[in-house]
N, C-alpha and C positions, 0 to 999 in steps of 0.2 A: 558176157552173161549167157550161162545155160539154157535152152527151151526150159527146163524146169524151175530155173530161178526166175524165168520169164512168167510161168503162168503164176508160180508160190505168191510172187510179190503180188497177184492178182487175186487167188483164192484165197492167200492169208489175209490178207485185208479184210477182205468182206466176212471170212471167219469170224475175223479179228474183232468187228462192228459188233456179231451175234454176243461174243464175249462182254465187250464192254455192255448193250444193253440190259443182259442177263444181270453184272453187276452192278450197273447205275439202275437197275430196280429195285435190289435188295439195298441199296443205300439212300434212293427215296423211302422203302416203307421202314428204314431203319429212321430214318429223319422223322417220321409222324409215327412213332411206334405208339407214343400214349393214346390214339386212337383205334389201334389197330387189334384187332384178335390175332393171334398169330396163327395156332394149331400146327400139326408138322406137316400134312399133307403139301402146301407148296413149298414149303423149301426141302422138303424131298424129291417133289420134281423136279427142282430148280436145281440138287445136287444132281441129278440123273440129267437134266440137261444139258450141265455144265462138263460132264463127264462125256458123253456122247460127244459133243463138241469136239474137244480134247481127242477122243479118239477117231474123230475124223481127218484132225492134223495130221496124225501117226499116218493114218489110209493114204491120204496124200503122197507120204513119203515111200509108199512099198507098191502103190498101184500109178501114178504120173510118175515117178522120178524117171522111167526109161522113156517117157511119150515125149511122141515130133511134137512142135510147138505145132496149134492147128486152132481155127477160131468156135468148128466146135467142143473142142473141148473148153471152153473160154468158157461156155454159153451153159454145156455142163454144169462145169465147176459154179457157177453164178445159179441154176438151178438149186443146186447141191445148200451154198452159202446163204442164198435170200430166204429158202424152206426154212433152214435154220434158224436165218434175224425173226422172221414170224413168229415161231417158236420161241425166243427167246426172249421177245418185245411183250407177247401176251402172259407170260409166266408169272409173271409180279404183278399189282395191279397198278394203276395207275390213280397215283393217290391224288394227285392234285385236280381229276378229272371227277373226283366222288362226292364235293362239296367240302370248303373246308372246317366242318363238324358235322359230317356223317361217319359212323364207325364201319370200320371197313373188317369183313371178316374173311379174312384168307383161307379159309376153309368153303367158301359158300363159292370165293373167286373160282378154286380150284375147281368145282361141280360143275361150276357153269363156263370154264374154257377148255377141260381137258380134252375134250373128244378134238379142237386145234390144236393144241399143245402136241398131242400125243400121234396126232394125225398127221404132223407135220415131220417129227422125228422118223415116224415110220415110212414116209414116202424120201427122208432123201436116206434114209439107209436101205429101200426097196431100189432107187436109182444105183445106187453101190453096187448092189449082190446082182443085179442083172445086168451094167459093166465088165463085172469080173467073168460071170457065166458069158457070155460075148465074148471077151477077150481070152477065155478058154479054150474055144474052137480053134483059134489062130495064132494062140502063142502056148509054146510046152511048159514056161514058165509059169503062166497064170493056170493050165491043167494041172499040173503037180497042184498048184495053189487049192482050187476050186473043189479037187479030189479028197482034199481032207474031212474025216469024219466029223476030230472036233469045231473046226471053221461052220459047219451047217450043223451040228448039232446048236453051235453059241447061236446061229441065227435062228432055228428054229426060237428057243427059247426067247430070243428078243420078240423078235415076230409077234409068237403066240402072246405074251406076255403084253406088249404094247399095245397090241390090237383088244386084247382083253380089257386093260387097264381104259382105255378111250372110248370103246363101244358095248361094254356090259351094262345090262339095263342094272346090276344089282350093284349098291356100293358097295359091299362088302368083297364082291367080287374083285372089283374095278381096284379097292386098296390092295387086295391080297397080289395082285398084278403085279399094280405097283413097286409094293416090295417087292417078289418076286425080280423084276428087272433088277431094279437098285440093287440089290443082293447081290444081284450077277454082274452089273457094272463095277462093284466095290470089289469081288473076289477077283476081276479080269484085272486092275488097278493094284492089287495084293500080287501078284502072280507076277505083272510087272517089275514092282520094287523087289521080289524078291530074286527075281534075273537078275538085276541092278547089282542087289548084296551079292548075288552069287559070282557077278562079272569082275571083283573087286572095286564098285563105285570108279574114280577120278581120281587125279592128285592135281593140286594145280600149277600152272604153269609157271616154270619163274625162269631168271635169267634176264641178260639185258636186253631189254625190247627193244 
């Protein structure tokens, strides 16, 4: 086993948690939905959460896959993944905590956890960009990286945009945010797949195993 497959099997995990409670949220308020208001503001967080998420897998794979196995980055990576489960545990509500025949309004949830929600996403992706600016100074590999316009262009936007969305006294503001992020999490996830199609996708494997 690799240093890297040594730490993954550790930060995927605890990823891994952030994920399922993200989904075992939306599948409790799918369970009590006849009680529920829905509105789109949180499960448009919850798509931008889950998205973030996701693109933290990918980070893992371009910033640790060359790192010594070492216990701080252990301690890191668990920084990085527990910010995460917070974010990802408060995002949905918790129905069974709200009496069971009180109507629950996911729109009022939203108002009243975003500034953690949002606070939370923005601090381990602030742990990130100041890793990489670190490992700049001491590796040519992560300067080429860090040197790039559009890499800090995408973060200013997130930044701005998160920070907006969590700490704006104005709602209007705070959704324009919002979207604004999601917008940019959906076109960086477009940009993606279209690597993908342009890579000619997979074929799969055959032969006798």
């Amino acid at each position: 086993m690799s240093a890297f497959e040594f730490f993954f099997s550790f930060y995927g995990l605890l990823l891994g948690l952030s994920v399922a409670e993200l989904v075992g949220g939306f599948a409790r308020v799918l369970h009590e939905r006849e009680r529920i208001r829905f509105g789109w503001l949180t499960p448009a967080l919850a798509l931008f959460v889950a998205i973030d998420i996701a693109t933290f897998w990918n980070q893992a794979w371009v910033i640790f896959r060359g790192a010594p196995f070492n216990t701080f980055l252990l301690i890191v990576s668990l920084s990085i993944a527990a910010t995460f489960y917070v974010a990802a545990s408060v995002t949905f509500p918790r129905v069974s905590a709200e009496g069971a025949h009180e109507r629950i309004d996911m729109d009022a949830h939203f108002w009243a956890h975003r500034k953690l929600v949002f606070g939370c996403i923005l601090g381990a992706n602030l742990i990130v960009a100041v890793m990489v600016i670190i490992l700049a100074q001491a590796d040519p590999g992560f300067a080429k990286l860090a040197s790039s316009v559009s890499l800090w262009t995408g973060v200013t936007i997130f930044v701005v945009g998160t920070a907006t969305a969590a700490f704006a006294p104005w709602r209007r503001v705070a959704v324009a945010a919002l979207a604004v992020v999601l917008l940019y999490s959906l076109w960086q996830m477009t940009k993606s797949a279209a690597a993908l199609a342009a890579a000619g996708g997979w074929s799969p494997i055959t032969g006798a195993g």
